[in-house]
C-alpha positions as CSV (number, residue, x, y, z in Angstrom):
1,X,-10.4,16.7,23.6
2,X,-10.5,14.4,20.3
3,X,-10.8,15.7,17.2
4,X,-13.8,15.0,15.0
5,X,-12.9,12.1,11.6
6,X,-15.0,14.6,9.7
7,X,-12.8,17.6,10.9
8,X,-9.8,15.9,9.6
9,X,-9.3,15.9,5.7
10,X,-9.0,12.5,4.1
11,X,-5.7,11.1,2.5
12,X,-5.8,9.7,-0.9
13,X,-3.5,8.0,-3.2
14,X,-3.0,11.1,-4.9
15,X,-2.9,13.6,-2.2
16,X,0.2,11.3,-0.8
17,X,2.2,11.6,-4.7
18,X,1.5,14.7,-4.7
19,X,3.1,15.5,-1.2
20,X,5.8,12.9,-1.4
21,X,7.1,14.5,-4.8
22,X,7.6,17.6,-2.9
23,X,9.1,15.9,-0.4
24,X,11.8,13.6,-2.9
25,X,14.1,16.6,-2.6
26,X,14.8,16.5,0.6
27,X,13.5,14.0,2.3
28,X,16.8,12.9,3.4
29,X,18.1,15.6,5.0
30,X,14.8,16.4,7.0
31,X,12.3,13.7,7.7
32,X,14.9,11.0,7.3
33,X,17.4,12.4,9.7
34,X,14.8,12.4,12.2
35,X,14.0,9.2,11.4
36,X,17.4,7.5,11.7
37,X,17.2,5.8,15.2
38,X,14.3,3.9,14.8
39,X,15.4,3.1,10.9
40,X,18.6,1.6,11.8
41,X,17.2,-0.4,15.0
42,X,14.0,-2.1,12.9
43,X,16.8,-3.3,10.1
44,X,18.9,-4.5,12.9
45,X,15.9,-6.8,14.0
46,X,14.9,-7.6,10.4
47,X,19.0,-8.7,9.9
48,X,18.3,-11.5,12.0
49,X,15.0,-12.7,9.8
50,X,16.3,-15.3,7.0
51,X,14.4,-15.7,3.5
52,X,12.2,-12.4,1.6
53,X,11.7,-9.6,3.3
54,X,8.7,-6.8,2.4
55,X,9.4,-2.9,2.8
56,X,6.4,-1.2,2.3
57,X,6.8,2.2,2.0
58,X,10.8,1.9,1.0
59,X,10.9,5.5,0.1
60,X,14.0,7.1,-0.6
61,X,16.1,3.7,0.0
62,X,17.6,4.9,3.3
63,X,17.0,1.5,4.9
64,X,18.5,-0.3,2.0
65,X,22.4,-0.4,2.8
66,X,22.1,-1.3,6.3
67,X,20.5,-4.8,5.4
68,X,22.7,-7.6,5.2
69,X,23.9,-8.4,1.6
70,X,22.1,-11.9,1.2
71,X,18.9,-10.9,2.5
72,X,16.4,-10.6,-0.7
73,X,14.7,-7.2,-0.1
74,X,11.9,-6.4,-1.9
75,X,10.4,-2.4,-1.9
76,X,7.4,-0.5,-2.8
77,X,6.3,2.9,-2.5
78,X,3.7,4.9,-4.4
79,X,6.2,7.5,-5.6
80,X,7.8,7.6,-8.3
81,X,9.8,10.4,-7.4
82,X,11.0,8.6,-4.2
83,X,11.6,5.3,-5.8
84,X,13.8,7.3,-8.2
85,X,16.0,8.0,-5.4
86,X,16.2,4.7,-4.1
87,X,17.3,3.0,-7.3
88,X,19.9,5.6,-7.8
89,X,21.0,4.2,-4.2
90,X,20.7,0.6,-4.8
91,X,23.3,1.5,-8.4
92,X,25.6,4.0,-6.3
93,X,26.3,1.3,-3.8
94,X,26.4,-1.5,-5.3
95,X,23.2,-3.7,-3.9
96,X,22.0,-6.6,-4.6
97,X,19.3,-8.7,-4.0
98,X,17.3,-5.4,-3.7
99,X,14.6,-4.4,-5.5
100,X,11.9,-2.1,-6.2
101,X,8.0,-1.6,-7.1
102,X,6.0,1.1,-8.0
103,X,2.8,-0.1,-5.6
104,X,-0.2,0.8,-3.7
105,X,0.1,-0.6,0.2
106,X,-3.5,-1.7,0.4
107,X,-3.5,-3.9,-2.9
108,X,-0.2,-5.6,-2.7
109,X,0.8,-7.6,-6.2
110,X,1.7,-10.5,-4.2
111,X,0.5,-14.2,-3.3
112,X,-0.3,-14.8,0.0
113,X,2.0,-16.3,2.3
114,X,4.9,-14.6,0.1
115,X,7.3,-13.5,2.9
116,X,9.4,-14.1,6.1
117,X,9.1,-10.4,7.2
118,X,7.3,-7.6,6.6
119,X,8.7,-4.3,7.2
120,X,6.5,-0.7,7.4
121,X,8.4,1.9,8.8
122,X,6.6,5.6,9.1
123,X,4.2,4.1,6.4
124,X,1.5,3.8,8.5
125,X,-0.1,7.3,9.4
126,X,0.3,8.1,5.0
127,X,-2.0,5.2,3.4
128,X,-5.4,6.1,3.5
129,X,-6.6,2.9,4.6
130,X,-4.4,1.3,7.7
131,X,-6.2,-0.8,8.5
132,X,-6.6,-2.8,4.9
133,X,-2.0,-2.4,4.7
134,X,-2.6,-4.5,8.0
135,X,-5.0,-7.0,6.8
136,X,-2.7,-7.1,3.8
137,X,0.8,-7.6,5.7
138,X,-0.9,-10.2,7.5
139,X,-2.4,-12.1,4.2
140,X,1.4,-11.7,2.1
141,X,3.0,-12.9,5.4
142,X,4.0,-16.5,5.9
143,X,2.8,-18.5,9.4
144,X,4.8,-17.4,12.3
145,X,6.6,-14.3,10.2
146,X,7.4,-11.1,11.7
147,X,6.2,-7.5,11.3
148,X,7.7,-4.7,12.3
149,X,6.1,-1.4,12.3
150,X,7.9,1.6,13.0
151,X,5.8,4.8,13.5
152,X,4.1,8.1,14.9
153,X,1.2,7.3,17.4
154,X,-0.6,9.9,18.6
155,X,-1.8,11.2,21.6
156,X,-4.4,12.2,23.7
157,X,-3.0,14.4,26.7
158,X,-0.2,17.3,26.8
159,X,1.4,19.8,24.6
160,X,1.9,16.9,22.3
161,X,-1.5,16.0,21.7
162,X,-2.6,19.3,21.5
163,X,0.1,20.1,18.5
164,X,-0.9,16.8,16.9
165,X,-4.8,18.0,16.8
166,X,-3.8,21.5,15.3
167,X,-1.5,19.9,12.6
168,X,-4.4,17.3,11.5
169,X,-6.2,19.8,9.8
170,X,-3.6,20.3,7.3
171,X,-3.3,16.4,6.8
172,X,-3.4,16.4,2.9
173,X,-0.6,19.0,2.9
174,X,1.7,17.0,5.2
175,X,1.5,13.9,3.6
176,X,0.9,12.2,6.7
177,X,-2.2,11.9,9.8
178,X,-0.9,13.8,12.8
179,X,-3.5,11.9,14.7
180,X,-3.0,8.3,14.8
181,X,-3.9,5.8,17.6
182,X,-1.8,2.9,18.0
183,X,-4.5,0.6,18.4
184,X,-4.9,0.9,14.5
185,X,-1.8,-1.4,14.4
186,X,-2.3,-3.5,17.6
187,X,-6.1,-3.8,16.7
188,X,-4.8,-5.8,13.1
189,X,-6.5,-9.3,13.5
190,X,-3.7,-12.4,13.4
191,X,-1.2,-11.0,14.9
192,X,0.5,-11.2,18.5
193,X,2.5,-8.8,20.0
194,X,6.0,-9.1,20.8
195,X,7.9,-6.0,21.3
196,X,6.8,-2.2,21.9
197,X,9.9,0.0,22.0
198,X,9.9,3.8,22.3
199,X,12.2,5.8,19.9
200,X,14.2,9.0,19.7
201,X,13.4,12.2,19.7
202,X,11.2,11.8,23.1
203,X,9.7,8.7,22.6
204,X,7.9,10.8,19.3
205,X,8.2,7.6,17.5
206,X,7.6,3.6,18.7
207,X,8.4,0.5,16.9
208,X,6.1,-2.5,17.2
209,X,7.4,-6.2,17.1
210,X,4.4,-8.1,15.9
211,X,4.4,-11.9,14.7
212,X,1.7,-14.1,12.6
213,X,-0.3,-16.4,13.9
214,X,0.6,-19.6,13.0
């Protein structure tokens, strides 16, 4: 049994500030402990990339320290209060080549054809338009670049899908759309799939290999 778009309220730029600057605090110890397998297997992939590398939806920094040191890493987020945390991590560690935006996913402030790599991990089921980050990562993406999307996809069937459509009512709240079909991502125009790997806890999160078109 689906649930009706209608029946699920809508996320907007601000409802996601809002929610993220409750979540700052602790973000790290909750969410982002969670989150940790996946994290450190998508930098792994992206340490093999070479030139600029895109994280949309950078956060608290987590990701930061595990990329290697020569790798030019530039991220955005739209909170403030999450970016906060990140720079203090970038100073406390020492990192270079890293640096940070204030930004809005679906209107990046870049050329086209601007990076190697384009990293979005557990970005996709916050922005209220997924499908125009896509169209996006695909237009600041170079020829032949990667993607990696790291995420929540939904589902239909089971206890899990069942929990998924009771928690999308309270959407705004969360931050984030319980209900999320990964065709919204493998659906993106330009771009060819290359890896689909399910993540710890359960297989409750997948990361998505995806590469430009040349």
């Amino acid at each position: 049994m689906s649930v009706s778009k209608d029946a699920v309220p809508r996320l907007t730029g601000e409802t996601v500030r809002a929610a993220y600057k409750v979540w700052a605090p602790f973000y790290d110890y909750s969410f982002g402990v969670v989150a940790t397998p996946g994290r450190h297997l998508a930098v792994s992939m992206l340490n093999k990339e070479q030139g600029r590398i895109l994280e949309i939806g950078v956060g608290t920094g987590l990701s930061l320290p595990r990329y290697l040191p020569h790798l030019q890493v530039t991220g955005i987020d739209l909170s403030t209060e999450m970016l906060d945390k990140a720079a203090a991590r970038i100073r406390s560690k020492g990192l270079r080549k890293k640096t940070l935006s204030v930004m809005d996913a679906g209107r990046l402030a870049f050329a086209s054809s601007s990076f190697e790599a384009v990293a979005a991990m557990h970005v996709m089921t916050v922005v209220p338009d997924p499908e125009q980050v896509m169209s996006e990562i695909a237009r600041v993406l170079k020829p032949g670049g990667v993607a990696i999307i790291l995420n929540h996809f939904s589902r239909e069937d089971g206890l899990r899908g069942r929990a998924e459509r009771a928690l999308a009512r309270f959407s705004t709240r969360l931050g984030w759309h319980p209900i999320f079909p990964i065709d919204t991502v493998l659906g993106a125009s330009g771009f060819k799939l290359e890896k689909q790997i399910e993540l710890p806890p359960g297989g409750l999160f997948t990361l998505l290999q995806l590469r430009k078109a040349l």
